[in-house]
Structure formats: C-alpha cells, structure tokens
Steps between C-alpha positions, in 0.01 A plus 500: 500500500170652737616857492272783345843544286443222283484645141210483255283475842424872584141547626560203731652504809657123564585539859118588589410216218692208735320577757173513371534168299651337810164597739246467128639216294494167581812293385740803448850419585647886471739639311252714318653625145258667238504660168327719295233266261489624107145645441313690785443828306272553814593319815834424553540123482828291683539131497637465861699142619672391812682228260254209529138662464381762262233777572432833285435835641264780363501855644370831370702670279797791649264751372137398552328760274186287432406397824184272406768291311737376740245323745723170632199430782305515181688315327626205804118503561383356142803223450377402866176453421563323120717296614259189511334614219586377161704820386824409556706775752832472726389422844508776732726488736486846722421821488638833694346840555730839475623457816838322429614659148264800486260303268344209513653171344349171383719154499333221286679182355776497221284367229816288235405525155540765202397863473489584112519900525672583156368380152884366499436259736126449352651405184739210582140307528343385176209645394276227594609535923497845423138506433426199772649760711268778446190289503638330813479841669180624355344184646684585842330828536180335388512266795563788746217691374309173575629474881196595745677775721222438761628136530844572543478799760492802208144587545561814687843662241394786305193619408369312170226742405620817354861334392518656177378847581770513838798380280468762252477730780738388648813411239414896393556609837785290516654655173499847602689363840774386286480676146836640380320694193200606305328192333193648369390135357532400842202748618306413134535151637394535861167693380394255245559201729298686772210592230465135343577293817287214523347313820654162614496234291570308791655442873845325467834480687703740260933483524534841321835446302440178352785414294738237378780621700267500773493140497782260589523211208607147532835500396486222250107600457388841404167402533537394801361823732711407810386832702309840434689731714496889525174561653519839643202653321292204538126549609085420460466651162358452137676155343483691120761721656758301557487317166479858313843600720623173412477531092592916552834337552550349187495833398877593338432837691573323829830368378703848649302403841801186511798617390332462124451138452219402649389140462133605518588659159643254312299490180552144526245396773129456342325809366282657809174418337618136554595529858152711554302190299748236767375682776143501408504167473671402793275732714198552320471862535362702271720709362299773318623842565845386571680840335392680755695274779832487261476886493509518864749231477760767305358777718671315825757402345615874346452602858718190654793608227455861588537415907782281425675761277464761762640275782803462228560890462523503899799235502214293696520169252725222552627251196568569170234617208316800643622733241283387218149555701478804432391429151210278601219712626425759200480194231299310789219748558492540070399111517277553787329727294448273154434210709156689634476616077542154384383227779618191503 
C-alpha cells in the first residue's frame, strides 16, 4: 500500500515518502509501506520498507511542545559524523527539511537486532548477560565521550563552556512551556541546581538520553551494542552529564515514563555505584561531584515526562502507554532533590 491511509502510519504521508526515497535513496525499489516503531516517547519513529530494503524514519512529534528536543538536522548531523568512529550508529541515509511533511524528517538504516525496553524482556537474560549488558553500554558511552569532535567535523556544535548553567536554564524554561500543574519541587529543584552548578569537568560529545532502549542489541548478544540511536538532543557538552542522566534512569521513578516497566529500572542490572566505578574506569574521569550531574539528570527527565504527558492530554501521542506518565515527574524531581542531599 503507498497511500497516506495506511493505518498505524499517521504523521507520514506515503505518497510524498515514494517520491522522496525514489530521488534520495539509492537502491529503493518502491512500494513504500511504514509503521509506527514501539518507543519514541519523543520523535515519532517508523520502520519504512519497499519489501527488499529496510530504512527507519524519525520526525518531530504531532505536537512539538519542546522545541530544542526534536532537532532531526541535529540529530542526522551527529550519526553522520560518528559513523567512522568507533561508536557504533545506523548509517545515515537522508535527511529532509519541513518542506515536504511540514517538519523535517531523517532516514538512516534499519539497524536488525533487539531493543530490550521492558524489565520483561530484560529478564529472559540471566543475570550474568544482564550485567554484561549494562557494562557493555557504560563502556559505549565511555568511548563516545572519548571521540575528538574536532576530528570528526563536531568542533563547531554547541557551545561547551557554560553547558551546565544553559541546561538548567533551559529544561526550566522548557517546563513552564509544557507544565500541566504546580510542582513546587520542581522550582526547589531548578534553584538549587542553578546555586551549586559546577564548571565543566570536561568537553565531550554528549547523546542526552542515553539508555538501554536507546541502543539496538545483538539479538543472540546483549552485549553486543549494535547501534546508539535517538540522538536528537545530542551536543558539545559536559561528559559527567550524560552518565548522571544515564544512572537517573535506573531510577524506579522513571518506570511511569514507559508504560511502567522500564528496563532501565530493573533492580536486576548492577547497583549504580557499580556502573559509575565501570565508567570511571573505562574513561578515567574523575568522578567527584557526580550528585550534582544525576540531580540534573532527574531534573530533565521530570521535565521530558511532564512534556510528554502534556502532548498525551492534547490527543497528540501515538502508541500505547502514555497514560501512566503522568505519575513520573513529582517522584522524579523528589529524587533530583536527595540525589544533590546525598551525592553519589
């Protein structure tokens, strides 16, 4: 079928689509079919065939409320540039501005392997893969935080200095775009995280939703990190960052964020002062001060839920799961808060 009628494919237009792969994609056949991808609580995700070759598709969400998050230039531009580097990402294929949908779209490779998003599907492995999973990752976002940006073409993304400070800012100013209540932890949050931010610890290509169902596993091989993908909010920023948003998601609190089963959750994967310790050593950062970064990691992530929540109220979401977010940002911002009591 290449009609826009197809179900489960609203937000694409498949007609347009034919076209556009026909002039863009070398190989393709047509016969364009598509359908809607589990996951994607931001951009809506499609794995798109003409019956032979396999490509996904990432566009902004229906209701864009966080604008900064939905970059796909952003996003097409990093898993161009990694793509020789020793992170492992789909290969780009190409990329279209909001001329032919109304947003922008971004067509990379169909990456075969396993996504583990539910502690269901984390817990058919034993424990020992589970763990060799986790570590596996933690040394994957070590060895991005080691890639030189200058030598791959990243020197000029972002602006390093002043990382910390501008996403603060910025996720606040983001929360009151898409806040469907009063969180007054929230606001306790955002001022404490302002008062105690740190400088840099360092310059470091930064995904900004590092996760295990982020990553696309070998399917006999969970610790086999066949792709990173989802890298919207990627940028120049501080390396600590990323690993303190990474073990904020082993927070039960995040849970509602997925339909409330999470694999990042499961209290089955290694404790997060192991994965921290992994990390060290894989990097050799120092990771003194880390609270601080895992705070900010459950402030982002309170505001992500909230965004995605309010996109839900407005009949904006597409899949299954959305009704549960609403639960995650309150308990999120509470562990924000004793993660900048306690440190690591």
């Amino acid at each position: 079928m290449t009609g826009g009628s197809q179900p489960g494919v609203d937000g694409l237009e498949l007609p347009l689509l034919e076209g556009f792969f026909a002039e863009h994609v070398a190989g393709f056949r047509g016969g364009l079919t598509a359908e809607l991808l589990d996951g994607g609580r931001s951009n809506l995700t499609y794995k798109a065939t003409d019956g032979e070759r396999s490509w996904v598709i990432r566009r902004p969400p229906l209701g864009g409320l966080t604008p900064s998050a939905h970059d796909m230039a952003r996003e097409y531009r990093f898993v161009s540039a990694l793509a020789d580097s020793p992170v492992p990402v789909p290969r780009a294929v190409a990329l279209s501005d909001g001329a032919l949908l109304g947003v922008p779209f971004s067509v990379v490779e169909f990456v075969p392997g396993t996504v583990i998003r539910t502690c269901e599907q984390l817990h058919r492995l034993p424990d020992e893969r589970i763990a060799g999973c986790a570590y596996a990752l933690v040394d994957t976002l070590a060895l991005l935080h080691a890639v030189d940006p200058e030598a791959i073409g990243l020197g000029g993304v972002g602006r390093p200095e002043g990382y910390l400070a501008r996403q603060i800012a910025r996720w606040y100013d983001q929360w009151h775009r898409v806040r469907t209540r009063e969180l007054t932890d929230i606001d306790t949050l955002h001022a404490r995280l302002a008062e105690t931010c740190p400088p840099e610890s360092a310059t470091a290509i930064v995904h900004g939703d590092f996760r295990i169902d982020n990553a696309i596993l070998g399917a006999d091989d969970p610790e086999d990190v066949r792709a990173i993908v989802d890298w919207e909010m990627a940028t120049l920023g501080d390396p600590l960052a990323d690993l303190g948003l990474h073990l904020a998601y082993a927070d039960p609190a995040f849970a509602p964020v997925l339909a409330g089963t999470a694999a990042s959750t499961s209290e089955r994967l290694p404790r997060t002062e192991d994965l921290a310790r992994r990390y060290a050593t894989a990097s050799g950062r120092d990771l003194s001060g880390l609270g601080f970064h895992i705070a900010l990691g459950y402030f982002k992530t309170a505001v992500i839920a909230e965004g995605i929540h309010a996109r839900y109220r407005q009949g904006l979401t597409r899949g299954a799961g959305f009704e549960t977010v609403a639960d995650a940002p309150a308990p999120l911002a509470a562990a924000g808060l004793r993660a900048l009591s306690d440190g690591v």
